[in-house]
ZASE-723850 format. One record per residue (C-alpha): x negated, z negated, y negated. Coordinates in steps of 0.02 Angstrom, whole numbers, plus 50000, padded with zeros to 5 digits. Layout:
N
XZY ...
***
This chain:
210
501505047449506 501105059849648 502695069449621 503145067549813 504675055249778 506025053749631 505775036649548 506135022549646 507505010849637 506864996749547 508734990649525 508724972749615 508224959849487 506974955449612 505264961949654 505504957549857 507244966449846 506464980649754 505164980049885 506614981850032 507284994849934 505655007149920 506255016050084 508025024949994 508165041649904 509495047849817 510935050149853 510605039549997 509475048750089 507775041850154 506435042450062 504935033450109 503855027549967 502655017750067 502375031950193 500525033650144 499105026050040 499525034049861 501255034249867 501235013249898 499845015449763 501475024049651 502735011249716 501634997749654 501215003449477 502885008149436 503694993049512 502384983649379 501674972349535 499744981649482 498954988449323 498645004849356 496975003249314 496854994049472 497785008649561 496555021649468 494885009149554 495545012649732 496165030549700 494285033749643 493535028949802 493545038149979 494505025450083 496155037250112 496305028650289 495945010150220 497265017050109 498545020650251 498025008750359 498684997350194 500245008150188 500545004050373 500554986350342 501874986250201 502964995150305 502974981750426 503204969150312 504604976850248 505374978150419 505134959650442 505944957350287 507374968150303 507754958050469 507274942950381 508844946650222 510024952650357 509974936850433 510164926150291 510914932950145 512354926150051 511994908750167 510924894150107 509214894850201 509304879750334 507904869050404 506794878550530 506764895150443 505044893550409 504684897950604 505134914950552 503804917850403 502384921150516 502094938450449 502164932850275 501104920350277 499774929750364 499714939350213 499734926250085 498104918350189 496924930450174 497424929949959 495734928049837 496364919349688 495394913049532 495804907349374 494964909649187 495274899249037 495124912448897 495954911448716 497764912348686 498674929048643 498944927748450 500254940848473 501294929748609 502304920548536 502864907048664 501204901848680 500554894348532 498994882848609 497224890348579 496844892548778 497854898248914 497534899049092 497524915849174 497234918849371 496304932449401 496614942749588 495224948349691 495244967549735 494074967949881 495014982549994 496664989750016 497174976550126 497544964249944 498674976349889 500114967949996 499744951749917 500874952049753 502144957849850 501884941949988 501754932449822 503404939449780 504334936349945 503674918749941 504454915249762 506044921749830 506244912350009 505514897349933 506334896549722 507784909649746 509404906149807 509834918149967 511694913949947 511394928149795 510404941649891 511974955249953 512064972349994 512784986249865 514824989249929 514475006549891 514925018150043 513305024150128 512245013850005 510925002750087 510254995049925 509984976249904 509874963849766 509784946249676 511344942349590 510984936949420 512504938849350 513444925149269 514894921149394 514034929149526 515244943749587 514124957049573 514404969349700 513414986849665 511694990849660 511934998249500 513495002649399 512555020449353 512225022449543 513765015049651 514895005549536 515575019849436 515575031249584 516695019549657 517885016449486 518175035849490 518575037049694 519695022649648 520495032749503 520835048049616 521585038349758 522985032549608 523365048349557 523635055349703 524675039449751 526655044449751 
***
C-alpha cells in the first residue's frame, strides 16, 4: 500500500460493488482510490482482483502516465456504473438494458485470455481429477488492468440478481452492496460501519423519549 488512503471498503459481497465503492473514506468522506496509477494498483491487490506480483511488474517499469491514463479509465467506468446501479437496483433487469453496456463491453473486447492444462492442486480439495484447466490473463499494458473488474461487472449484470444490489440506510453513507443474506433484509453496509451506529442513535432517541 502507498499509505495515501485508509483501507478500502471491501464490504459489498461483490467485487463490482466493491469497485463502486473505491471512491468513500471514512467516515464518509471522499476518498478517491483510483485517483492515480498506484493507488488503482493498491485498490486492486487488496481487493484480490491481481496478484501483486502482477502489481510489483508494472510498478517496476516507467509508464507512470500509462499508469494514469489507466486510472482515468476506471474512473469512468465507475461513473457509468454508478449511473448504471442507480438506475436499476432493487428492480429485475428488463429486456433492452443491454443498450446501456457500451462502456463495458468496450473493455471486455480488447481482453487477452488463454488457458493452460497443468496438474491438479493436491492440496485442493474439491478438485480431485489429475488436470485442471487454468486461464491465464495477458498483461500487455496498463490498459488490462480494467479487465477483471469488466469481468466482474459482467458476472454481476449478467448471473446476479439486481433486485439485491441497495444502498447502506446509514445517514450520509453512500456505500453499496449484494445482499447475500438469507431473507434478504439487509440494510447496512456493514454492521461495524453503519448498522451499530444506527442501533445506538436509535437507543438515545428512547431514552430521551418521555
Amino acid at each position: 500500500m502507498t499509505g495515501q488512503h485508509a483501507a478500502p471498503y471491501l464490504i459489498a459481497d461483490h467485487l463490482a460493488l466493491d469497485f463502486l465503492n473505491s471512491r468513500v473514506g471514512p467516515e464518509g468522506g471522499e476518498s478517491d482510490w483510483l485517483g492515480d496509477g498506484p493507488g488503482l494498483l493498491d485498490w486492486l491487490v487488496a481487493a484480490g482482483a491481481i496478484e501483486d506480483a502482477i502489481a510489483r511488474r508494472f510498478r517496476a517499469k516507467p509508464m507512470a502516465a500509462r499508469l494514469d491514463a489507466a486510472a482515468a479509465e476506471a474512473r469512468a467506468l465507475r461513473q457509468w456504473l454508478a449511473g448504471f446501479a442507480a438506475r436499476h437496483a432493487r428492480k429485475l433487469l428488463a429486456p433492452g438494458v443491454e443498450r446501456e453496456l457500451g462502456p463495458l463491453n468496450r473493455v471486455l473486447e480488447r481482453d487477452a485470455i488463454h488457458y493452460v492444462v497443468e496438474a491438479s492442486d493436491p492440496s485442493d480439495e474439491a478438485h480431485t481429477a489429475v488436470l485442471r484447466q487454468r486461464s491465464v490473463r495477458a498483461w500487455t499494458g496498463p490498459d488490462r488492468l480494467l479487465a477483471p473488474i469488466a469481468e466482474a461487472i459482467s458476472d454481476l449484470v449478467c448471473h446476479g440478481d439486481f433486485r439485491l444490489v441497495g444502498a447502506c440506510e446509514g445517514v450520509d453513507c453512500v456505500l453499496m452492496f449484494y445482499d447475500r443474506t438469507k431473507a434478504h433484509r439487509r440494510r447496512w453496509c456493514s454492521m461495524a460501519l453503519c448498522g451499530n451506529r444506527a442501533k445506538a442513535a436509535a437507543h438515545r432517541a428512547r431514552s430521551r423519549a418521555p
